[in-house]
C-alpha positions in Angstrom: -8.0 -15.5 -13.4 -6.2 -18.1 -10.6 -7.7 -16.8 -7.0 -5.1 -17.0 -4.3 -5.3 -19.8 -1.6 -7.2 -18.1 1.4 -9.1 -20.3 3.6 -11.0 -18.0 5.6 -13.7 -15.7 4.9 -11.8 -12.8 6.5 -9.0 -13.0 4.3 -11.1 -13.7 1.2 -12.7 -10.5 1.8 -10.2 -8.1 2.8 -8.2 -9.6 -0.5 -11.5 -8.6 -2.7 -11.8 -5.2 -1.1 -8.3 -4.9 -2.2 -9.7 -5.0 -5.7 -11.7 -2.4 -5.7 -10.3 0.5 -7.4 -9.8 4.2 -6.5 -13.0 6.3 -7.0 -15.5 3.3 -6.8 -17.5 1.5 -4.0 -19.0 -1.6 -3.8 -21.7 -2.6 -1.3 -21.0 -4.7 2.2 -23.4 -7.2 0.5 -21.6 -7.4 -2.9 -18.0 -7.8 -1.0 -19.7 -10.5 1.0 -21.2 -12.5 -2.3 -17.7 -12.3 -3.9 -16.1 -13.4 -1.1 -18.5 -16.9 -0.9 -20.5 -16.1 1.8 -23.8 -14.5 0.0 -25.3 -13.3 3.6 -22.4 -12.4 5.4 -22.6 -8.3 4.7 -22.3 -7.6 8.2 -19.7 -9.5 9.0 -18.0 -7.5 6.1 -19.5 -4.2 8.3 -17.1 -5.3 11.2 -14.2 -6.7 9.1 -14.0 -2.8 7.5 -14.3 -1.5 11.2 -11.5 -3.4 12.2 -9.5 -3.6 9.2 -6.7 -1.8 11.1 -6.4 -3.5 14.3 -6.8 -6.9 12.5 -3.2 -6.0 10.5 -4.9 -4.8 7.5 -4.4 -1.2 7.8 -3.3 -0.9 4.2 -7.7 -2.2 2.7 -9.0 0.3 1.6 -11.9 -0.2 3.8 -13.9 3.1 2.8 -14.7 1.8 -0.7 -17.3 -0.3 1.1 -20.8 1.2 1.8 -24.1 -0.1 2.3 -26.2 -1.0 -1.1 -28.2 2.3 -1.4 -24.9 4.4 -1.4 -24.7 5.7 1.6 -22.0 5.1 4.1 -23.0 3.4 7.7 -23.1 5.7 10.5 -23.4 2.7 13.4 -23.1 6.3 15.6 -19.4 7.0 14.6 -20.2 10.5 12.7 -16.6 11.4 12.6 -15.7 8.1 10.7 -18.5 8.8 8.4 -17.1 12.5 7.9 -13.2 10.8 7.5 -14.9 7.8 5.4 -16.5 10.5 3.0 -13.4 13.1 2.8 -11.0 9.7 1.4 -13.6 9.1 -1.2 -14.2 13.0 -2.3 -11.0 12.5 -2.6 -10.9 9.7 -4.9 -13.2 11.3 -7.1 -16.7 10.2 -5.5 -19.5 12.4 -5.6 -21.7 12.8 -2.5 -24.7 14.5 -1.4 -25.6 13.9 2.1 -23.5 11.2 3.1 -24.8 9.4 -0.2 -23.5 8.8 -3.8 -25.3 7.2 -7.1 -24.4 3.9 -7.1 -25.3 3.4 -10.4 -22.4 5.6 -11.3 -19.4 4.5 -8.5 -20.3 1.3 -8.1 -17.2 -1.0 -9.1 -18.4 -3.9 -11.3 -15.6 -6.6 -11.2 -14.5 -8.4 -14.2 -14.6 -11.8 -12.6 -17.0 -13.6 -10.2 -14.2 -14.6 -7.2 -15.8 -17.0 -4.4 -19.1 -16.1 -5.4 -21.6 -18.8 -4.9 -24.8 -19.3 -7.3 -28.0 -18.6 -4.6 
């Protein structure tokens, strides 16, 4: 697979969020290894939050929670509620504000930017 030219870590990963399908999620830390930057998940946690006001409205920024499944509050409860209704919607299962990520998880086909550790 021939990756597109991006040169910044921002557009790296809102162009691999864009990979991930429709009922899947993948974990801020897994989004942040595919993009190239391996320790970089909360960066990813305040690329998703802005998403919209950074022109990228159209990422589907709730396929991204943290690596135990659940999605990150940060104190925003109705963006947690909104965040859990688009992915019911997609076909995720939740309990609690949590889903099995050994079931939803999205497992890409190819490696991206990753970086060996």
């Amino acid at each position: 697979m021939e990756l597109p030219e991006l040169e910044t870590f921002s557009e790296r990963v809102y162009w691999v969020v864009a990979q991930v399908p429709s009922g899947a999620v993948a974990s801020y830390g897994q989004i942040a290894h595919l993009a190239g930057a391996p320790r970089a998940a909360r960066a990813v946690g305040t690329l998703m939050r802005r998403s919209k006001e950074n022109g990228h409205e159209d990422v589907p920024w709730q396929r991204i929670i943290n690596s135990k499944g659940a999605i990150a509050f940060k104190g925003d409860t109705l963006r947690a509620e909104h965040q859990v209704r688009l992915l019911v919607a997609e076909g995720v299962v939740f309990d609690d504000y949590s889903c099995d990520m050994d079931t939803f998880e999205w497992s890409p086909d190819h490696a991206y930017w990753a970086v060996e550790w």
